[in-house]
LUMNUFI-876949 format. One record per residue: x, y, z of N, C-alpha, C in turn; residue number from 1. Coordinates in Angstrom, 1 decimal, always signed. Each point is the difference from the previous one (the first is absolute). Example, Ala and Ser with C-alpha at 12.3 -4.5 7.8 and 13.67 -1.06 7.14 Angstrom:
BEGIN
{node {+13.2; -5.7; +7.8}; {-0.9; +1.2; +0.0}; {+0.9; +1.2; +0.0}; 1}
{node {-0.4; +1.1; -0.7}; {+0.9; +1.1; +0.0}; {-0.8; +1.1; +0.8}; 2}
***
This chain:
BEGIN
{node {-77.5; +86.8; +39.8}; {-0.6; +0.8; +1.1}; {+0.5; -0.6; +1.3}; 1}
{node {+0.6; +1.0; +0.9}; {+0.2; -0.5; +1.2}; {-0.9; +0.4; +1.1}; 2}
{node {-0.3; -0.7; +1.1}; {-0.1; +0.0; +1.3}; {+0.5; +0.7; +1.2}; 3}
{node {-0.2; +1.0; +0.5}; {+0.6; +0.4; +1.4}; {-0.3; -1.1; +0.7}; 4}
{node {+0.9; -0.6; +1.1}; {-0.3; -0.6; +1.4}; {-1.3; +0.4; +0.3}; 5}
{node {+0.0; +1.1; +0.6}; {-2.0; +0.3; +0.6}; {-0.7; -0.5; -0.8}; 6}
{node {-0.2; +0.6; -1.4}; {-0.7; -0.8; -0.9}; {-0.1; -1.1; -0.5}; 7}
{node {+0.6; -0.8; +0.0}; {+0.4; -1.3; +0.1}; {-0.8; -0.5; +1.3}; 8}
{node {+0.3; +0.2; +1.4}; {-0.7; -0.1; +1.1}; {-1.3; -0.1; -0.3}; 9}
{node {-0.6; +1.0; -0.2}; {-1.5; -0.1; -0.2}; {-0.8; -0.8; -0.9}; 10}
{node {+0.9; -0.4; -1.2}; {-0.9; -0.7; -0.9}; {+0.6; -1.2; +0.4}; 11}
{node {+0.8; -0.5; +0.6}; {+0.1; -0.9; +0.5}; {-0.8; -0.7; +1.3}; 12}
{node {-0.5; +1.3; +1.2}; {-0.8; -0.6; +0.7}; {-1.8; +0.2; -0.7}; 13}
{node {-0.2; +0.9; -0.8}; {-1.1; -0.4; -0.5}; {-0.5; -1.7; -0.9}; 14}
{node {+1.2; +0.0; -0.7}; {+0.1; -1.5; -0.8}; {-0.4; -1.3; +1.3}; 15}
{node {+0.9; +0.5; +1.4}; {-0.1; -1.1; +1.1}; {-1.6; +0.0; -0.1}; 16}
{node {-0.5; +1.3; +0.6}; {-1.4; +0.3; +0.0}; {-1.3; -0.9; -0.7}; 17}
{node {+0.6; +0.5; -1.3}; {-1.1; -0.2; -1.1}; {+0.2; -1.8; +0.2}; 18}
{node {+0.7; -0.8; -0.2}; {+0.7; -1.5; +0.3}; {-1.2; -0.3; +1.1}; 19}
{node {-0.1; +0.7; +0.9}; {-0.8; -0.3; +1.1}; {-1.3; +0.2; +0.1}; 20}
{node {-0.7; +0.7; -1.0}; {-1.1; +0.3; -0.2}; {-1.1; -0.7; -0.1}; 21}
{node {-1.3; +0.2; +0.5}; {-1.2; -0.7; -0.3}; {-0.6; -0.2; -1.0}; 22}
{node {+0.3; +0.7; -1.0}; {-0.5; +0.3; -1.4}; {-1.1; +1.3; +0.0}; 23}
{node {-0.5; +0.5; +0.9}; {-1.7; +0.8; +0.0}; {+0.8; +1.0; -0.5}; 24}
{node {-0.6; +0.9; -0.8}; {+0.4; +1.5; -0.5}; {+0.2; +1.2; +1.1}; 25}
{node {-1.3; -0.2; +0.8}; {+0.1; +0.8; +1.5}; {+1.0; +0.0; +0.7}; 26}
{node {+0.9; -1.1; +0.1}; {+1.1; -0.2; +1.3}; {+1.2; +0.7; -0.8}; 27}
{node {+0.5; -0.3; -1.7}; {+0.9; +0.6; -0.2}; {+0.6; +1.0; -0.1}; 28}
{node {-0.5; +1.2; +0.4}; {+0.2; +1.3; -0.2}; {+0.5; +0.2; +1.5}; 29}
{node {-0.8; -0.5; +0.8}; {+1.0; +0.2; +1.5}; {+1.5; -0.9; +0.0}; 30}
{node {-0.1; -1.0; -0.9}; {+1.2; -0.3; +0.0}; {+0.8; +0.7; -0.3}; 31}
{node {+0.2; +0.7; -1.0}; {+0.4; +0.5; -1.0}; {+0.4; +1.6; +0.6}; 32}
{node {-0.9; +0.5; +0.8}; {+0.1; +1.1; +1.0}; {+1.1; -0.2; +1.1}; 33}
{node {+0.0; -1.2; -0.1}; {+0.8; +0.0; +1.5}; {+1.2; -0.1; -0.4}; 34}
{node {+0.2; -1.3; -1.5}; {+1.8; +0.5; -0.5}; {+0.7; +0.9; -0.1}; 35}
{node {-1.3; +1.1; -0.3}; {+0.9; +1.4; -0.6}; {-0.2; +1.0; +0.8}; 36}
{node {-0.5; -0.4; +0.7}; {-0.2; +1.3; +0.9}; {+1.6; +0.5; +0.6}; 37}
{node {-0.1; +1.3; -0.4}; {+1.4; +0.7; +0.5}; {+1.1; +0.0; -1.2}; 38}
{node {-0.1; -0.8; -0.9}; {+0.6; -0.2; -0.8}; {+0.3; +1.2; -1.3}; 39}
{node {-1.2; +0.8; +0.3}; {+0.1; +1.2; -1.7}; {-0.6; -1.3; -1.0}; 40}
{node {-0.3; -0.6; -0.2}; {-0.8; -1.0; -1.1}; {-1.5; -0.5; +0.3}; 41}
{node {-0.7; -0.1; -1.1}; {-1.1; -0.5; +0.2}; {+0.0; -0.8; -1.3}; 42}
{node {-1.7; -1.2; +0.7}; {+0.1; -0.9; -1.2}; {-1.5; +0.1; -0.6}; 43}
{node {+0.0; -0.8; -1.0}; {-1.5; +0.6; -0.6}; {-0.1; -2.0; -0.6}; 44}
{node {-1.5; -0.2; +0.5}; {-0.4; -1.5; +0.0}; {-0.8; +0.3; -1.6}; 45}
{node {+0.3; -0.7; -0.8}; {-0.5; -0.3; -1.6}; {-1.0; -1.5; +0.4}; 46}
{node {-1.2; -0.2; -0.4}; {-0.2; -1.5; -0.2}; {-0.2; +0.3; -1.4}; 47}
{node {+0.6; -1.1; -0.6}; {+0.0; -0.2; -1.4}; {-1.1; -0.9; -0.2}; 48}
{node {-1.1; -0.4; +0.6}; {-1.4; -0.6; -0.5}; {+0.4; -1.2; -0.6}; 49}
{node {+0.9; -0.9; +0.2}; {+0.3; -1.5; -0.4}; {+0.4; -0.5; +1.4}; 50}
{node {-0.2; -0.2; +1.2}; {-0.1; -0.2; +0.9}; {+2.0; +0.4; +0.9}; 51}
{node {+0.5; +0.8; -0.8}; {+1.6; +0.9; +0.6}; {-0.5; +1.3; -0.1}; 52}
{node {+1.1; +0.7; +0.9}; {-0.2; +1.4; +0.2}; {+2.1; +0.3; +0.0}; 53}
{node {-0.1; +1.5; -0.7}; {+1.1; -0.5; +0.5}; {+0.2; +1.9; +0.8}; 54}
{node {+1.1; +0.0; +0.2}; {+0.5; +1.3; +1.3}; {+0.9; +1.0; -0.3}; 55}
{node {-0.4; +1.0; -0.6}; {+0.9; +1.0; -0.2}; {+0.6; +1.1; +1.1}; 56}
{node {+1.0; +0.0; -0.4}; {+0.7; +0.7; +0.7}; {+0.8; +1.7; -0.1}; 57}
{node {-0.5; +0.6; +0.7}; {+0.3; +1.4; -0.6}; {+0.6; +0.9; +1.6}; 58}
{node {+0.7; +1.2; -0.4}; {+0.6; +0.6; +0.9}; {-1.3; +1.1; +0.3}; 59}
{node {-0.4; +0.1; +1.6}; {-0.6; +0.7; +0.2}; {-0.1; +1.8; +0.0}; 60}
{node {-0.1; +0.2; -0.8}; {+0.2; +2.0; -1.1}; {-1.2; +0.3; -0.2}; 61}
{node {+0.1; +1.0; +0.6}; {-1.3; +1.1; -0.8}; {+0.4; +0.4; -0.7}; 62}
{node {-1.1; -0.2; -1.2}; {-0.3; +0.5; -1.2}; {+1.1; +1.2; -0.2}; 63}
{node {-1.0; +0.6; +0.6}; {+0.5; +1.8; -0.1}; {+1.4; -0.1; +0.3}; 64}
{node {+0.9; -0.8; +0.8}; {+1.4; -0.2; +0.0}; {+0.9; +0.2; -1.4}; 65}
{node {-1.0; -1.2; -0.7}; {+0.5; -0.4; -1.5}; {+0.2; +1.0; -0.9}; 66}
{node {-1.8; +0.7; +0.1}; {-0.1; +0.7; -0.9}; {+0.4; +1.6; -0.3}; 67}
{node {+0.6; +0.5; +1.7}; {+0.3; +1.4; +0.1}; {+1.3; +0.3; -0.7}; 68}
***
């Protein structure tokens, strides 16, 4: 699987992001807002209930895009 540049870009300044984080669940999502913003991508925060979460990554599409 490859990477576009842009895309590449963004998960790369979100990784800076997350690196920098306080840990609270509240602050992450504006992190996470701010990498992708403009980008066409969004991320979706998992906590896996063992004290990690981890961060998916998805192209921002309506549904109805997909499914028409």
């Amino acid at each position: 699987m490859y990477l576009s540049d842009e895309t590449y870009r963004v998960i790369l300044k979100a990784k800076i992001a997350i690196n920098n984080w306080d840990g609270r669940n509240d602050s992450l999502p504006a992190i996470l807002d701010a990498a992708t913003a403009g980008s066409g991508l969004r991320m979706q925060i998992v906590d896996n209930q063992d004290m990690t979460i981890s961060v998916w990554v998805f192209p921002d599409t309506d549904i109805s895009d997909v499914i028409a």
